[in-house]
C-alpha positions as CSV (number, residue, x, y, z in Angstrom):
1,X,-109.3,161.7,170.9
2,X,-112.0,162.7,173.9
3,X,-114.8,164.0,172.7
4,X,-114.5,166.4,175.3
5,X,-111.0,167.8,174.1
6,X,-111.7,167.2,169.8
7,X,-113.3,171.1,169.6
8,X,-110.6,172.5,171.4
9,X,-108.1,170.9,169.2
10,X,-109.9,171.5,166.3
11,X,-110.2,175.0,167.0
12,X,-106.6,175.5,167.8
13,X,-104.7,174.2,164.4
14,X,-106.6,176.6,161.8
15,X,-106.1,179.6,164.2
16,X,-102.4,178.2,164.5
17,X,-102.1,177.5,160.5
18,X,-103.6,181.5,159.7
19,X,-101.6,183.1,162.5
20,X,-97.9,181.4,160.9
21,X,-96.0,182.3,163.7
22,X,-93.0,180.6,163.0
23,X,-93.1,182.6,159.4
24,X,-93.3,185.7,160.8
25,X,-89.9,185.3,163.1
26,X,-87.4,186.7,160.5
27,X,-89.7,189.3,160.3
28,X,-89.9,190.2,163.6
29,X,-86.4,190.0,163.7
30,X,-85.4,191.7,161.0
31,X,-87.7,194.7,162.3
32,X,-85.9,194.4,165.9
33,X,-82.5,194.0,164.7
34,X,-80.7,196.9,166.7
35,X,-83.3,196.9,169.8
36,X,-81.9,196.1,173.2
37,X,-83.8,193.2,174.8
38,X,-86.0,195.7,177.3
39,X,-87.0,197.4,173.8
40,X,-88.0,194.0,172.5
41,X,-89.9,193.2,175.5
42,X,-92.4,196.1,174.9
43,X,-92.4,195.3,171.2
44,X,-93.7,191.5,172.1
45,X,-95.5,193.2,175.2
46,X,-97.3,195.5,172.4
47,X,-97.9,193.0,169.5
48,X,-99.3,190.3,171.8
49,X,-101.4,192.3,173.4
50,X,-102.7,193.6,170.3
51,X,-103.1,190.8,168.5
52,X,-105.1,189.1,170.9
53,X,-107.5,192.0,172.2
54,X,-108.0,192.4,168.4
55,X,-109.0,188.9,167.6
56,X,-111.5,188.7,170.8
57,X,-112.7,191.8,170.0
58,X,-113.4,191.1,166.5
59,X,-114.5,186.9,167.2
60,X,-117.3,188.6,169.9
61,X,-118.5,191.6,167.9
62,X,-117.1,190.8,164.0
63,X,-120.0,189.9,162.6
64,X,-122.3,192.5,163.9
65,X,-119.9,195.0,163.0
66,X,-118.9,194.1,159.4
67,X,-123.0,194.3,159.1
68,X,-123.4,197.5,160.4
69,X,-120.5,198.7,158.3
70,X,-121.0,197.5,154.9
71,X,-117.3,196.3,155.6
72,X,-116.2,192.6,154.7
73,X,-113.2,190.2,155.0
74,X,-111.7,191.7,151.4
75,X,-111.9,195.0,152.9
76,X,-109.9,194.2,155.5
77,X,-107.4,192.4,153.0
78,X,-106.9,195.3,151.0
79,X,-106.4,197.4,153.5
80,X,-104.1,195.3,155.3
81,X,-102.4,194.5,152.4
82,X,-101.8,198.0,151.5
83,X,-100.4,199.1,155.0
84,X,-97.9,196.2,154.6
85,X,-96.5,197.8,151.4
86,X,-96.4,200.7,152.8
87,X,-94.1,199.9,156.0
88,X,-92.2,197.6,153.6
89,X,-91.3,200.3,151.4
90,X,-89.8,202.3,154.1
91,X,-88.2,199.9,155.7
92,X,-86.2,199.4,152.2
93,X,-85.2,202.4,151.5
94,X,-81.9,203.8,151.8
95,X,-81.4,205.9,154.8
96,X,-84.8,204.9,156.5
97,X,-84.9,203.4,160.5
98,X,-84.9,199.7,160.2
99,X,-85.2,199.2,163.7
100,X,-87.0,200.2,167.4
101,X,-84.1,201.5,169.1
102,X,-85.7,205.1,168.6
103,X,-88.9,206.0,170.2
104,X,-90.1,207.1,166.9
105,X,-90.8,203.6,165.9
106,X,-92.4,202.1,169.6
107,X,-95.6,201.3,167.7
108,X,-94.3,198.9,165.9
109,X,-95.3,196.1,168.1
110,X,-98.9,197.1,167.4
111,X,-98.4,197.9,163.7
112,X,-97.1,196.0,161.8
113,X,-96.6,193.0,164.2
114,X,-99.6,193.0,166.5
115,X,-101.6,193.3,163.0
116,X,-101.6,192.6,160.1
117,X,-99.0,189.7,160.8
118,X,-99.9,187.8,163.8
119,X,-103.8,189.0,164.0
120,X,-104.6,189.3,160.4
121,X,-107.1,189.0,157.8
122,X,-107.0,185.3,157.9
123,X,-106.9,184.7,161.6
124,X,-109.9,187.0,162.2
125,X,-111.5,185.3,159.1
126,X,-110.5,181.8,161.2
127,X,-111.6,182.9,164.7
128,X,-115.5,183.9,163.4
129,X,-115.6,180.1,161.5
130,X,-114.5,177.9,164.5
131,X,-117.0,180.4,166.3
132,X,-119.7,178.9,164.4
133,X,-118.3,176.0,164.1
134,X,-117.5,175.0,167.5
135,X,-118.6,177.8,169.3
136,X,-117.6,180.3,172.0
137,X,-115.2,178.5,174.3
138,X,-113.1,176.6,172.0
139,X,-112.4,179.4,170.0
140,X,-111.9,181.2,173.1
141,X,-109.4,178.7,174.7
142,X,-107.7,177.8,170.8
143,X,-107.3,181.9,170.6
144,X,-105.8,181.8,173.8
145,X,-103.3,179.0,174.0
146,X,-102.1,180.3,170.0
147,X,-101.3,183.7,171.5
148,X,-99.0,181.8,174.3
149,X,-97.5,179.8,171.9
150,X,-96.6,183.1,170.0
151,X,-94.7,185.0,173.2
152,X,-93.0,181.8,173.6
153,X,-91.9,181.5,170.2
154,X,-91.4,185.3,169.8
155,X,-89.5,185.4,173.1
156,X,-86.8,182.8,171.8
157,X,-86.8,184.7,168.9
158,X,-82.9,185.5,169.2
159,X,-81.9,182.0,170.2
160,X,-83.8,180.6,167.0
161,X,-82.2,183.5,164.2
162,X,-78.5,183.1,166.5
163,X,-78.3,179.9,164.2
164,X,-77.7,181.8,161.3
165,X,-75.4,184.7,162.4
166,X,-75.2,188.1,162.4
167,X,-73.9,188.8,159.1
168,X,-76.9,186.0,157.6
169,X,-79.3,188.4,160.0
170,X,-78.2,191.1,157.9
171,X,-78.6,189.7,154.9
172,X,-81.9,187.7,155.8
173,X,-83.2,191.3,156.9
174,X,-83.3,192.5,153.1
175,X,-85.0,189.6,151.9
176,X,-87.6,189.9,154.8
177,X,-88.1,193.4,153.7
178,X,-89.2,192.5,150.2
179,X,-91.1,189.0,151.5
180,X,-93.0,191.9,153.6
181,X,-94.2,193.8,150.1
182,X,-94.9,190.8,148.4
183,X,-97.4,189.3,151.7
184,X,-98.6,192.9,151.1
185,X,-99.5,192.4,147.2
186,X,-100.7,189.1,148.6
187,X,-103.2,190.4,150.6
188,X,-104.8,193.0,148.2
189,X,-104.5,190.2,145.8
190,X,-106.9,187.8,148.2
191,X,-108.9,191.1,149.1
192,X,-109.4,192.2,145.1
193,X,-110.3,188.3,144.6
194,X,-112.8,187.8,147.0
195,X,-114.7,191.1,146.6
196,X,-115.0,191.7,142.7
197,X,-113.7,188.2,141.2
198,X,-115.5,185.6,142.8
């Protein structure tokens, strides 16, 4: 490996590893079901854009922040976390909108896709390591090609979940649902952890 290249690359697989693109697909999907494909559009539109101004933001101005603040990484896990339930629980329950065919929902490419699940806990966590680690224009460049890699990935979506048909959509979209509460529970798990057990 080039010298020249070895920071780049080793800033872009953790950032890859914590943002878990390809796990967040059925999600995306199962949140998108009944959207037509200009709807989807502004969802990805939406969640990448947010995703990757908050992950600058936060890899430019984290630390300074969190220290002003009083705020750290469990906090953000907790909270997170907690929002993730939340949506989850709606998205369960009998009766409620389980798509972003209706302008009420045209957020949610900014909450919950943009963040928690693509820019999260872990992948601002990530971003301010390789910052010190390898410093500004690796991370900058590992941030940016993992953001690309997401639209691409995000943008195929349907092609990747027509493999296992509509009615296996369906079915997968309830599981997704409860996967969502339980990376919810995960992240106020991590979040309790690191600020009162460690």
């Amino acid at each position: 490996m080039p010298d020249i290249l070895r920071p780049y690359i080793l800033s872009f697989i953790p950032i890859f590893v914590a943002i878990d693109i390809i796990g967040t697909v059925p999600l995306y999907m199962s949140l998108v079901e009944k959207a037509n494909r200009k709807n989807k559009d502004k969802v990805i539109f939406n969640a990448l854009a947010t995703a990757t101004s908050v992950a600058i933001l936060f890899m430019l101005g984290g630390k300074l922040v969190l220290r002003l603040l009083g705020i750290s990484i469990p906090d953000f896990q907790i909270a997170g976390g907690a929002l993730l339930f939340i949506i989850a629980v709606r998205l369960v329950m009998p009766g409620s909108h389980k798509s972003i065919s209706s302008e009420d929902d045209k957020d949610i490419g900014v909450f919950p896709l943009g963040t928690p699940l693509i820019t999260g806990p872990a992948v601002l966590t990530t971003t301010l390591i390789m910052l010190d680690t390898f410093g500004l224009m690796p991370t900058f460049v590992a941030l940016v090609l993992n953001m690309l890699f997401v639209w691409v990935v995000l943008f195929k979506a349907d092609a990747i979940m027509d493999v296992i048909g509509s009615s296996g959509t369906n079915a997968f979209s309830k599981i997704m649902y409860i996967l969502l509460a339980a990376i919810g529970v995960m992240m106020i798990r991590y979040g309790i952890h690191g600020a009162f057990l460690k």
